[in-house]
C-alpha positions in Angstrom: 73.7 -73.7 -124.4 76.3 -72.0 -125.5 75.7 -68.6 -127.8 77.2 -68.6 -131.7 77.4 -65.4 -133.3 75.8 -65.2 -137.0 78.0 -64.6 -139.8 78.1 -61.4 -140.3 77.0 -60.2 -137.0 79.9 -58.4 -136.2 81.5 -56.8 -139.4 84.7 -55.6 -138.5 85.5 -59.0 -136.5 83.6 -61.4 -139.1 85.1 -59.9 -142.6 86.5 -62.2 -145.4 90.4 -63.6 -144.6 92.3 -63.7 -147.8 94.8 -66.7 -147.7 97.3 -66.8 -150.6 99.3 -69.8 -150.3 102.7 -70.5 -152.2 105.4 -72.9 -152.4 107.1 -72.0 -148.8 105.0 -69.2 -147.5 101.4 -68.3 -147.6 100.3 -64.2 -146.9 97.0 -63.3 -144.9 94.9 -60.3 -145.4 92.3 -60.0 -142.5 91.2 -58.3 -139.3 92.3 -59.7 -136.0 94.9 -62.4 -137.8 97.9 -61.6 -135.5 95.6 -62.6 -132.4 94.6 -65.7 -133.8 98.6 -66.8 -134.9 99.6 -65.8 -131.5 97.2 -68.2 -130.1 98.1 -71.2 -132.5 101.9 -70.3 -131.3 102.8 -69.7 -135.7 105.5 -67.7 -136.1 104.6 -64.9 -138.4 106.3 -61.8 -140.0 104.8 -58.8 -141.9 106.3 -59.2 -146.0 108.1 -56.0 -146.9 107.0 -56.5 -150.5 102.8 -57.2 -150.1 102.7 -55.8 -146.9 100.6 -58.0 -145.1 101.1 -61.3 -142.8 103.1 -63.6 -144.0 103.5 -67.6 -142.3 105.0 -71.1 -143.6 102.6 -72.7 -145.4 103.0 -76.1 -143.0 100.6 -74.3 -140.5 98.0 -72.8 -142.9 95.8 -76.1 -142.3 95.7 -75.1 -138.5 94.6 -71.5 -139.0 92.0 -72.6 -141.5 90.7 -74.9 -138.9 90.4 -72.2 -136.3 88.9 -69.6 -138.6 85.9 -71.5 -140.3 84.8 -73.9 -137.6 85.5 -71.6 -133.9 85.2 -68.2 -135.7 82.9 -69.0 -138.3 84.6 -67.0 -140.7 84.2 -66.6 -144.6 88.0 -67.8 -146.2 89.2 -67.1 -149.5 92.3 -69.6 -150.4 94.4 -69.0 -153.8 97.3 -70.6 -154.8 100.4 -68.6 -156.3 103.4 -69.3 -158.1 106.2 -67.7 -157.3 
């Protein structure tokens, strides 16, 4: 049997992913995010402007995937317009 972390065991690795999607791009603010993009082979860049992670919103539905069900992860998804 495998073993599942809780939550919130870890702190630093299980904090809260903000995902603010728009009409082309969507920004991330979260620990370990550029790990996790590498993996799911996403190209990313870091936005000038917010300063943060920044991705094409076609791949958004992947990462959300991998962070709530492998990583068990609290996400916080807003839309924008830009």
């Amino acid at each position: 049997m495998r073993w599942q972390p809780a939550l919130f065991d870890e702190p630093v690795t299980r904090a809260t992913v903000a995902v603010e999607v728009g009409p082309r791009s969507a920004w991330l603010r979260g620990y370990g995010l550029h790990r996790l993009l590498e993996e799911l082979d996403v190209p990313v860049m870091i936005c000038p402007f917010r300063r943060c992670l920044t991705m094409p919103v076609d791949r958004v539905g992947d990462l959300l995937a991998l962070l709530e069900h492998r990583d068990k992860r609290v996400v916080e998804l807003t839309t924008v317009e830009r």
